[in-house]
C-alpha positions as CSV (number, residue, x, y, z in Angstrom):
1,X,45.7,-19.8,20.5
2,X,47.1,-17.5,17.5
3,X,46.3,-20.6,15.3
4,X,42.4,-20.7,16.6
5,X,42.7,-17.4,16.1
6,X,44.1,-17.4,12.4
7,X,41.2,-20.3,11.7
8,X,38.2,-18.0,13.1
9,X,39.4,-15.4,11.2
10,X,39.8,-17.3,7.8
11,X,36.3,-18.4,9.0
12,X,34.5,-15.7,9.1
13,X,35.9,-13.7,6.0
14,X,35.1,-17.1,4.5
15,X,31.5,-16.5,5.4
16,X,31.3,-12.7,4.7
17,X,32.1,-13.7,1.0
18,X,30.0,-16.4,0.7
19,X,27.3,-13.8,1.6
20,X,28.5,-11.1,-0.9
21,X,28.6,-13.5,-3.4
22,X,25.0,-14.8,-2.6
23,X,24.0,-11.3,-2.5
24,X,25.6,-10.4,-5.4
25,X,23.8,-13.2,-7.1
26,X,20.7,-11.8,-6.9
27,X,19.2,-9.9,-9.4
28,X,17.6,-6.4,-8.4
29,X,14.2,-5.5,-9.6
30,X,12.5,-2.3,-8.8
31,X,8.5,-2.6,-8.6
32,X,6.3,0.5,-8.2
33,X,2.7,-1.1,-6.9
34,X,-0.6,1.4,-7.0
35,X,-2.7,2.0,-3.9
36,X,-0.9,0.0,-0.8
37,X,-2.8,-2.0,1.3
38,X,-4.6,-4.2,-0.8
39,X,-4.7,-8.1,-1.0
40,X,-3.8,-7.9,-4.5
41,X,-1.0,-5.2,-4.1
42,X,0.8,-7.4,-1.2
43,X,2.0,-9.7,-3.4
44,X,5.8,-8.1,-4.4
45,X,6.6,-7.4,-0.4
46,X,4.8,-10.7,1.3
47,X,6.5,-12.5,-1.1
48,X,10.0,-11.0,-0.5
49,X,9.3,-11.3,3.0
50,X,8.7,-15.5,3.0
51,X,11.7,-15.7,0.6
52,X,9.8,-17.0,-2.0
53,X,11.9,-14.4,-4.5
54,X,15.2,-15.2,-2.8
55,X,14.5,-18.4,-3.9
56,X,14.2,-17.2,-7.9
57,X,17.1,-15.3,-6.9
58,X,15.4,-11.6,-6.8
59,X,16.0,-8.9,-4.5
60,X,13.1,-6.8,-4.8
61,X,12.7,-3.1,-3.9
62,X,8.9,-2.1,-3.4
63,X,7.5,1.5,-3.6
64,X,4.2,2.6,-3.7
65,X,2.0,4.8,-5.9
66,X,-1.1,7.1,-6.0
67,X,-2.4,5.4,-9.3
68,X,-2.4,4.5,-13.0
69,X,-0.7,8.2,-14.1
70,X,1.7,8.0,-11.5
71,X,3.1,4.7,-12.1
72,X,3.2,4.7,-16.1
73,X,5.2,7.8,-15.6
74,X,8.0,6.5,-12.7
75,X,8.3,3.4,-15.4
76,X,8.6,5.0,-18.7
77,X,11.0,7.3,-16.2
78,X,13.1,4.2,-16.2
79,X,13.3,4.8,-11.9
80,X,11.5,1.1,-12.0
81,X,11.8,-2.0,-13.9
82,X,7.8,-3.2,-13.6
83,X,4.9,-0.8,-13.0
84,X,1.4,-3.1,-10.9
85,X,-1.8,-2.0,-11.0
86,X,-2.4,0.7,-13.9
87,X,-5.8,0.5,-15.7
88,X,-5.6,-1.1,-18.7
89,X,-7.2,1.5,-20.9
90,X,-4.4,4.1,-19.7
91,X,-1.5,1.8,-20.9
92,X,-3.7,1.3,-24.3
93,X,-3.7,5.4,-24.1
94,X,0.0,5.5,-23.3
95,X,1.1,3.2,-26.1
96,X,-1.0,4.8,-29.0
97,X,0.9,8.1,-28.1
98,X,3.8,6.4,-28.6
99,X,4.9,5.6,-25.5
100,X,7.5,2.6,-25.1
101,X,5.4,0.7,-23.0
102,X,4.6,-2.6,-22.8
103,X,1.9,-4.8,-21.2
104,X,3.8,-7.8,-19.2
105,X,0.9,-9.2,-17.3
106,X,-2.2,-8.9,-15.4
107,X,-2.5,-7.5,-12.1
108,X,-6.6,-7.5,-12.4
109,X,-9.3,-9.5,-14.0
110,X,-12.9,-8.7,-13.3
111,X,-14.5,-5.9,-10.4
112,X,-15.6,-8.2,-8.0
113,X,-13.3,-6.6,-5.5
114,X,-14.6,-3.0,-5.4
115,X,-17.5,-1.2,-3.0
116,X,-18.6,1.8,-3.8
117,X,-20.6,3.9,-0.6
118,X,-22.0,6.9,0.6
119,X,-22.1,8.0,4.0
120,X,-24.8,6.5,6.4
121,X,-26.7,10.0,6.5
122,X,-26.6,10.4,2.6
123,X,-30.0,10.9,0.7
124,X,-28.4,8.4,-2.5
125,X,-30.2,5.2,-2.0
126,X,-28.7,3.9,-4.7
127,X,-27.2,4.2,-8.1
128,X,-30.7,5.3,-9.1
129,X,-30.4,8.3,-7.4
130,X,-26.5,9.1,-7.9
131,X,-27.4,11.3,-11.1
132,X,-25.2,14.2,-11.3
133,X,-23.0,13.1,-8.2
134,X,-19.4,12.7,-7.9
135,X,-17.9,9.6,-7.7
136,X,-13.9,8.8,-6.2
137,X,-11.5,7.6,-8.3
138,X,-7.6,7.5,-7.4
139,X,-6.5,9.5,-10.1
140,X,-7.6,9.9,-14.0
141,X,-6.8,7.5,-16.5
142,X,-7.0,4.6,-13.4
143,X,-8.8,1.4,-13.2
144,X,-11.3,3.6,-10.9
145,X,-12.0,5.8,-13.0
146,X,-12.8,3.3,-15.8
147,X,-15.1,1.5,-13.7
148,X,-16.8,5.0,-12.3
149,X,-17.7,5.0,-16.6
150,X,-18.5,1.6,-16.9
151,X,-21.1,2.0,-14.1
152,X,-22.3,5.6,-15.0
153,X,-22.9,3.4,-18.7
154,X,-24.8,0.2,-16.6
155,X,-27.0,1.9,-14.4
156,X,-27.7,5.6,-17.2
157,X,-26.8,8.0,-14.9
158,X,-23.8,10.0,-15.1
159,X,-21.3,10.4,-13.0
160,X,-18.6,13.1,-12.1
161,X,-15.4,11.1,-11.3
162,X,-13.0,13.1,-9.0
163,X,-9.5,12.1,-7.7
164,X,-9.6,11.2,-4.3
165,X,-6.2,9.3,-3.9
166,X,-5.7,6.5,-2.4
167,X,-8.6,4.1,0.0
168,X,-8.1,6.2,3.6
169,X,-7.6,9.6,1.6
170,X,-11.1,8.6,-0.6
171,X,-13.0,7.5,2.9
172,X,-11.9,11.2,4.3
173,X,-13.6,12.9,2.0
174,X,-16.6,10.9,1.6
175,X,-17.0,11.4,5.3
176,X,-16.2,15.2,5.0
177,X,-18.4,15.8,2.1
178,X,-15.9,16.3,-0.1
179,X,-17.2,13.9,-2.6
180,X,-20.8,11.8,-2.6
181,X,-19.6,8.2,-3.3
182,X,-16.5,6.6,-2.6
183,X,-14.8,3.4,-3.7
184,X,-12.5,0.9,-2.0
185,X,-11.1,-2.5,-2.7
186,X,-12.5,-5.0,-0.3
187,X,-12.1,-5.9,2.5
188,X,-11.5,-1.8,2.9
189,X,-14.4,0.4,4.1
190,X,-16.4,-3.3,5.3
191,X,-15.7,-2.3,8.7
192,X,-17.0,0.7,8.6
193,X,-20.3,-0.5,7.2
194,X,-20.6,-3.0,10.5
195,X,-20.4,-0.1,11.9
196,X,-23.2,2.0,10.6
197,X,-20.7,5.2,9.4
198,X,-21.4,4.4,5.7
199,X,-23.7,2.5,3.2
200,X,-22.4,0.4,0.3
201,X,-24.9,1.7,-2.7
202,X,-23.0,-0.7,-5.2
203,X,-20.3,-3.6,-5.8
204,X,-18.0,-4.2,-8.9
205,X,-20.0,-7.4,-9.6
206,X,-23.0,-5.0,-10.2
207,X,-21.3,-4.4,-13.7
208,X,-21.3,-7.5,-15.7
209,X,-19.7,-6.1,-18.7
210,X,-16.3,-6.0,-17.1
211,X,-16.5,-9.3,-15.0
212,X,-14.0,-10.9,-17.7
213,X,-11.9,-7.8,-18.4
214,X,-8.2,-7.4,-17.4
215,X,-8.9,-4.0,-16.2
216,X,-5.2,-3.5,-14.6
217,X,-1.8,-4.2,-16.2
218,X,1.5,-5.0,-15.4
219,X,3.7,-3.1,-17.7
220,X,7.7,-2.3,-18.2
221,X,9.3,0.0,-20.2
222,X,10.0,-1.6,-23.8
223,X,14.0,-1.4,-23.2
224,X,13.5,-3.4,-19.7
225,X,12.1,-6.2,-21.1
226,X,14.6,-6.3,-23.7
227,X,17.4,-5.9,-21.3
228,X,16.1,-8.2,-18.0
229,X,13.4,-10.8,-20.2
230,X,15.1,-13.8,-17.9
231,X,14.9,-11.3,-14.3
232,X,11.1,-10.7,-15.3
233,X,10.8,-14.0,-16.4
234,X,11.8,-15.1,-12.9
235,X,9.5,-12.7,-11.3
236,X,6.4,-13.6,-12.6
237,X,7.3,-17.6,-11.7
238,X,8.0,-16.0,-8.1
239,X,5.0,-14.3,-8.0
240,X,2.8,-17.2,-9.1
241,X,4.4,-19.3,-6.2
242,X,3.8,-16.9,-3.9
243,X,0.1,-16.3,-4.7
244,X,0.3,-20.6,-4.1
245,X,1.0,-19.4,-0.4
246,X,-1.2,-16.8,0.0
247,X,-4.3,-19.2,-0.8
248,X,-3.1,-21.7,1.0
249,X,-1.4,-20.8,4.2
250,X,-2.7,-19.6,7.5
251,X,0.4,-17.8,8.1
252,X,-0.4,-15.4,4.4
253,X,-3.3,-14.1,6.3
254,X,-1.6,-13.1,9.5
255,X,1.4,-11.8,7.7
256,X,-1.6,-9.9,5.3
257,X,-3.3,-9.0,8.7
258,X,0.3,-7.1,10.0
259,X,0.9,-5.2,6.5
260,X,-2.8,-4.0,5.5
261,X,-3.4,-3.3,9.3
262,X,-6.6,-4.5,8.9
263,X,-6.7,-6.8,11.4
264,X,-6.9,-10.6,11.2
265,X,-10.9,-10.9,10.8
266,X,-10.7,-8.1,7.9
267,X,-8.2,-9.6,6.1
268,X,-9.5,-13.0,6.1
269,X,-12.6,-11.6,4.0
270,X,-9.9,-10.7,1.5
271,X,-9.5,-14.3,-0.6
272,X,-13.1,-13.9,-0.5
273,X,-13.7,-11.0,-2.4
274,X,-10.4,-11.5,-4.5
275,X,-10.1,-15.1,-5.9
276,X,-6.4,-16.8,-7.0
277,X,-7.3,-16.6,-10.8
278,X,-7.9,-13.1,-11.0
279,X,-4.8,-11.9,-9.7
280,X,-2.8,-14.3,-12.0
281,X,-0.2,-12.3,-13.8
282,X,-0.6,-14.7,-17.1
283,X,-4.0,-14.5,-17.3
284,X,-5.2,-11.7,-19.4
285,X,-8.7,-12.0,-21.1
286,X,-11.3,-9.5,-23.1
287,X,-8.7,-6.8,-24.4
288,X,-10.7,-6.8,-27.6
289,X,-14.1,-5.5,-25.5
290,X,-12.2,-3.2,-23.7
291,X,-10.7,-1.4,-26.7
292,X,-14.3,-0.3,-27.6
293,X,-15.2,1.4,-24.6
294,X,-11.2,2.9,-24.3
295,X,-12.6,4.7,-27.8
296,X,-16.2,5.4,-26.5
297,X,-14.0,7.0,-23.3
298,X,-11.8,8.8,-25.2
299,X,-8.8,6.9,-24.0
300,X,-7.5,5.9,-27.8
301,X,-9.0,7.2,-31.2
302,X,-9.3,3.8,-32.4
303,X,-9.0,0.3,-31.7
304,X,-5.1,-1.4,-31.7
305,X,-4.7,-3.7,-34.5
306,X,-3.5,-7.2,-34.1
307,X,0.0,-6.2,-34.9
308,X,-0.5,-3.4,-32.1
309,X,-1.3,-5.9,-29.6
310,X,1.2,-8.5,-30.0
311,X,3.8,-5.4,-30.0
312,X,2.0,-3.9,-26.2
313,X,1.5,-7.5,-24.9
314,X,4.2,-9.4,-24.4
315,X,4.0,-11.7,-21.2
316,X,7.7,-13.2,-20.1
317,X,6.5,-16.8,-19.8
C-alpha cells in the first residue's frame, strides 16, 4: 500500500510540473482591444478561448477600452504589449509628436461595418438634413470620429462630433436626446431598427473614399516590438488562424452569440457586414490617401515621408 502510495504521489507531482512547465512555456501578452462587443474586437478572447493561442504558445490577457485616446495611452504606458482598434489618423498624430509608437497591423480596412441612426421620431431624414447636428463618436482622435469627418466632407454638411463612449452608452443618448445621430458597428443597433425605436440615416459604405482605407491600427510601443518581435510574431499567425475559424465554423458564431450577447440570429449578420479580408492584421492599404485628410483634419501638419513610414509601420511577419 505505501508503495501505491509512493507511486501516486511521484505521479502527481510528476504532473503538477509538467503543467508548470507547460505554463511556464507560454509567453504572456497583454492586449488592450477598443469598444467590446464587436465581431472584429472578439478576436484576442474567442481565440484564447478555442486554444488556437495555446497552440502558438500565448497566454493572452484581454482588457477593454473606451477608444483610440485611451488605448495609445495604456500602450505607450507600457501596461500592454499591443493596442487593437485605434484610428489610424490618431497613431499618425501620436507618432509625429514623437511618440514611440509603432503601427504592427491592421485591425480595420474599409467602413462597411458602421450605421449611423437617429431615433424613429427624429425630424433628420437623412444626411441632407443633419446640417449642424451632432454626431457620436467614441472619443476624439478615434476611427468614429474620423469617419463623422469624412462623411460631414461626402454629403457637405457639417457635423458636430461628440463623445458618446462606447455602442450601448452611444444608443442611450441618442434615445435620450442627448445627441442627434448615433453610430454602431453592425450587427449593433439592427435590432432596434426591426423594431421601429430608431432609423438608420446612413452606412459606412455610403463613403466611398474610405472603402480601401486601414482606418484602425494595431500598434505597440517601439521598445515592445524590439523586445517580444518573435511573441508578436506568433500572435498575429494566431490571430490569422483564428479568424480561419471564425469564417468557417458554426461553433464561432455561437461562441460570438454568448460573448456579444447578441443573440445567435444577430450575430450571424456579423460576417456579413464584416468580411475575413478586412479584419486581416497584414493587410494594410491607402495610408498615403489617408495622410491628406489627417492634415486637412488637423491630425498631423504634414504628410509622413517614406522614411517616416517604414519607421511607424512595421508588421511582425
Amino acid at each position: 500500500m505505501s508503495r501505491f502510495l509512493l507511486r501516486r504521489g511521484l505521479a502527481a507531482t510528476l504532473s503538477l510540473m509538467l503543467l508548470h512547465a507547460a505554463a511556464a512555456a507560454e509567453d504572456a501578452l497583454k492586449i488592450a482591444v477598443g469598444q467590446r462587443g464587436g465581431w472584429e474586437q472578439c478576436v484576442s478572447e474567442l481565440g484564447q478561448n478555442a486554444g488556437i493561442f495555446k497552440k502558438h504558445g500565448l497566454a493572452l490577457e484581454v482588457l477593454y477600452t473606451q477608444g483610440s485616446g485611451e488605448t495609445i495611452q495604456i500602450v505607450l504606458s507600457g501596461s500592454v504589449d499591443i493596442g487593437i482598434g485605434p484610428g489610424t489618423h490618431a497613431v499618425f498624430g501620436a507618432f509625429t509628436k514623437g511618440a514611440p509608437i509603432r503601427m504592427i497591423g491592421a485591425s480595420f480596412t474599409g467602413a462597411r461595418d458602421q450605421l449611423y441612426y437617429v431615433r424613429a421620431d427624429s425630424a433628420i431624414r437623412g444626411m441632407k438634413d443633419a446640417e449642424g447636428k451632432t454626431i457620436g463618436i467614441s472619443t476624439s482622435g478615434s476611427s468614429s470620429h474620423m469617419l463623422a469627418l469624412a462623411l460631414a466632407k461626402h454629403f457637405g454638411v457639417s457635423l458636430v462630433p461628440q463623445a458618446t463612449g462606447n455602442y450601448s452608452s452611444t444608443f442611450t443618448q441618442v434615445m435620450t436626446k442627448q445627441v442627434d445621430i448615433g453610430f454602431a458597428q453592425a450587427p449593433f443597433a439592427l435590432d432596434a431598427v426591426e423594431d421601429g425605436r430608431i432609423r438608420l440615416i446612413a452606412k459606412g459604405a455610403d463613403i466611398p473614399e474610405v472603402q480601401n482605407q486601414t482606418i484602425r491600427a494595431w500598434i505597440a510601443h517601439a521598445n515592445t516590438l524590439e523586445r517580444r518581435r518573435d511573441a508578436l510574431t506568433r500572435y498575429v499567425r494566431a490571430y490569422r488562424e483564428t479568424l480561419d475559424w471564425l469564417y468557417a465554423s458554426p461553433d464561432a458564431i455561437k461562441a460570438y452569440a454568448a460573448w456579444s450577447g447578441l443573440g445567435d440570429r444577430l450575430a450571424r449578420q456579423a460576417p456579413d457586414f464584416i468580411t475575413k479580408d478586412s479584419i486581416d492584421p497584414i493587410r494594410i492599404v491607402g495610408l498615403e490617401d489617408m495622410m491628406g485628410d489627417a492634415v486637412k483634419f488637423k491630425y498631423i501638419p504634414a504628410p509622413l515621408t517614406q522614411e517616416q513610414l517604414a519607421t511607424l509601420v512595421q508588421v511582425p511577419k
